[in-house]
C-alpha positions as CSV (number, residue, x, y, z in Angstrom):
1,X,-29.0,5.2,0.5
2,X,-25.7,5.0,1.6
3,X,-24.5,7.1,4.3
4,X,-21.3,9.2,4.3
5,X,-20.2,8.1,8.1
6,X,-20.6,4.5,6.3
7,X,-18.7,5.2,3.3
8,X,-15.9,7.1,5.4
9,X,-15.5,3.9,7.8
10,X,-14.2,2.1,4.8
11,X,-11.9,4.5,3.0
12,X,-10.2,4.5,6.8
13,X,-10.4,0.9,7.4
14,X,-8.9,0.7,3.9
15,X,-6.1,3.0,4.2
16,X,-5.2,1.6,7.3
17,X,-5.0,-2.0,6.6
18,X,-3.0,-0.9,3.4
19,X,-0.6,0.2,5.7
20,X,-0.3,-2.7,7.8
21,X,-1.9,-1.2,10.9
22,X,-3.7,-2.5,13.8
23,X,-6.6,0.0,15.3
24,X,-4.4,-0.5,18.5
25,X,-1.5,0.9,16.2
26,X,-3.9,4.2,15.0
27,X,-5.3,4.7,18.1
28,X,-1.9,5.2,19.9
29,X,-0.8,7.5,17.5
30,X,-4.2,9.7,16.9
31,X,-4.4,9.4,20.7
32,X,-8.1,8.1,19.8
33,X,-10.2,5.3,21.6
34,X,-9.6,2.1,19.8
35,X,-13.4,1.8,20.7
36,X,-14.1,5.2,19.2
37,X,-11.9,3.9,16.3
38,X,-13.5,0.9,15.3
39,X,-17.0,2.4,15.5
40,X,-16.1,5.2,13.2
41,X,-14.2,2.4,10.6
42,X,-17.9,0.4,11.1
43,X,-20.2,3.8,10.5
44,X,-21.5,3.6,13.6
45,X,-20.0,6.9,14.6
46,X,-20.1,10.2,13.3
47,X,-16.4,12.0,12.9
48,X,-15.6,15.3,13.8
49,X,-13.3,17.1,11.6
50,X,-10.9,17.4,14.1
51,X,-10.7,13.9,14.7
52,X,-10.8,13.0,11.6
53,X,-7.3,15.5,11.0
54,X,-5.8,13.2,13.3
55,X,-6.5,9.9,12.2
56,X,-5.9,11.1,8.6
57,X,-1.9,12.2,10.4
58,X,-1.7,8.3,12.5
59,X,-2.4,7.1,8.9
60,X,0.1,9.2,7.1
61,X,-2.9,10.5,4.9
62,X,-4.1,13.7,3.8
63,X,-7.8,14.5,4.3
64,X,-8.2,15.6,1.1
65,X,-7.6,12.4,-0.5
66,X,-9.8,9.9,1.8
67,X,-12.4,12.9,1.1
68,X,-11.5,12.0,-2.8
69,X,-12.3,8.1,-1.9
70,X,-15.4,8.9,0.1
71,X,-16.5,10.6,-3.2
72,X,-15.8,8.0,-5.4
């Protein structure tokens, strides 16, 4: 089974490396640990919704569509 937290790291990881970012980038602008970051993008970390609002923003994403991913 594969967990959400899992499948949510990639969609992120994905949409940010589509972009061109570095988590160094993302975390500057979500005003988010790169640490924090880069265990979320591995499912290691769970993300809260409000965190998740502002990486979604730093990534020039809406929520509703990496939700969309996730699903898929």
């Amino acid at each position: 089974m594969v967990l959400f937290r899992r499948l949510l790291g990639d969609v992120l990881r994905d949409q940010r490396m589509r972009r061109g970012m570095t988590l160094r980038e993302v975390s500057k602008e979500a005003r988010v640990s790169l640490g924090y970051i880069s265990e979320i993008e591995r499912g290691q970390k769970e993300a809260s919704s409000e965190l998740l609002a502002s990486l979604c923003a730093a990534l020039d994403t809406p929520i509703s569509d990496v939700l969309r991913d996730v699903s898929h």
